[in-house]
C-alpha positions in Angstrom: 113.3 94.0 79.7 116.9 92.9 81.3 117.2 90.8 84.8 115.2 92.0 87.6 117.6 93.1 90.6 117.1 90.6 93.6 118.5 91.6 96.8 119.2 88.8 99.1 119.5 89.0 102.9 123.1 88.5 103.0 123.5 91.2 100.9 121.0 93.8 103.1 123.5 91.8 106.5 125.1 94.9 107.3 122.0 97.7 106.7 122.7 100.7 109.4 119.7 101.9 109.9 119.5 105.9 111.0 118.1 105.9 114.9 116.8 109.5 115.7 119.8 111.5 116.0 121.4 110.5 112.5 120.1 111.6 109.4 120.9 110.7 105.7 122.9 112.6 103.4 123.8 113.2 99.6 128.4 114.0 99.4 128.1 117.5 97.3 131.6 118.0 98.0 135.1 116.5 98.9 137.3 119.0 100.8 140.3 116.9 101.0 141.8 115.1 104.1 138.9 113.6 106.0 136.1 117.0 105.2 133.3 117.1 103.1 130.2 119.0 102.4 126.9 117.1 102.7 123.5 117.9 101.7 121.3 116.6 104.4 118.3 114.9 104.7 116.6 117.6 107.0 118.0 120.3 104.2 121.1 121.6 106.0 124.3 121.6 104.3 126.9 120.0 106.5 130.4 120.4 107.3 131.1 116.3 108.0 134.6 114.8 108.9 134.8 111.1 108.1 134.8 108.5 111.2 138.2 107.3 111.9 136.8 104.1 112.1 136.1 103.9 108.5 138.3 106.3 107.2 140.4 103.7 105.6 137.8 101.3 105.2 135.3 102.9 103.2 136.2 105.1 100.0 133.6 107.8 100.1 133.0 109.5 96.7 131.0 112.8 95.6 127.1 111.4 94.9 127.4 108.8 97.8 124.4 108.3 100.3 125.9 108.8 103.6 124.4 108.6 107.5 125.2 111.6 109.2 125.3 112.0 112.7 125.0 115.9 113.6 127.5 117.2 116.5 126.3 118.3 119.7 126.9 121.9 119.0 126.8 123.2 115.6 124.0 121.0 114.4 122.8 122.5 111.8 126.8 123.4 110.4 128.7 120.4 111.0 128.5 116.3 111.1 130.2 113.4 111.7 129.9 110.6 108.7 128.9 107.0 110.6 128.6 105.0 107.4 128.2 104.9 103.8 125.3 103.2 101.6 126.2 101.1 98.6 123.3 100.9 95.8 121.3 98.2 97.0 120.7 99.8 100.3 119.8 102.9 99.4 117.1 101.5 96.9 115.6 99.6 100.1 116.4 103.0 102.3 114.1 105.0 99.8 111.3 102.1 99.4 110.6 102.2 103.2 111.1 105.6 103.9 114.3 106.8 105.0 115.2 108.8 102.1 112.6 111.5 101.7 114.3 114.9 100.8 117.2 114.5 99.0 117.7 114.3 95.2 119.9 111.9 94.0 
């Protein structure tokens, strides 16, 4: 049967949760320098540049769960990448109904 997967609290500490405005996304592509392509949640495919904030921080890889915060203008073309989900955030992201579109 193998070990059940507990999450603790400390572990869920630094959960971003998307406020309306941000929506989740899948990485389809890496573009090189700070671009990618993401496949949103609302089932636009994105133009995103990664957050300098995080740019160095964070190693964002094709397949990651990523929040998306969509530009002003050119919402439905291009995005800004806030954050990026490890595993045991994006199991509690789809249990409570976050994740609803995107294949994985």
């Amino acid at each position: 049967m193998g070990k059940k997967k507990v999450i603790s609290e400390e572990e869920l500490k630094d959960l971003i949760i998307p406020i309306p405005g941000q929506v989740v996304g899948v990485v389809e592509k890496f573009l090189g320098d700070d671009k990618l392509y993401v496949r949103c949640d609302d089932g636009y495919l994105r133009l995103c540049r990664i957050r300098g904030k995080i740019k160095r921080r964070i190693w964002i890889k094709e397949g990651d769960i990523v929040l998306v915060e969509p530009w002003e203008f050119q919402k439905e073309t291009r995005g800004t990448i806030l954050w990026r989900y490890p595993d045991n955030h994006v199991e509690w992201l789809k249990k409570n109904g976050y994740i609803k579109n995107l294949e994985i």
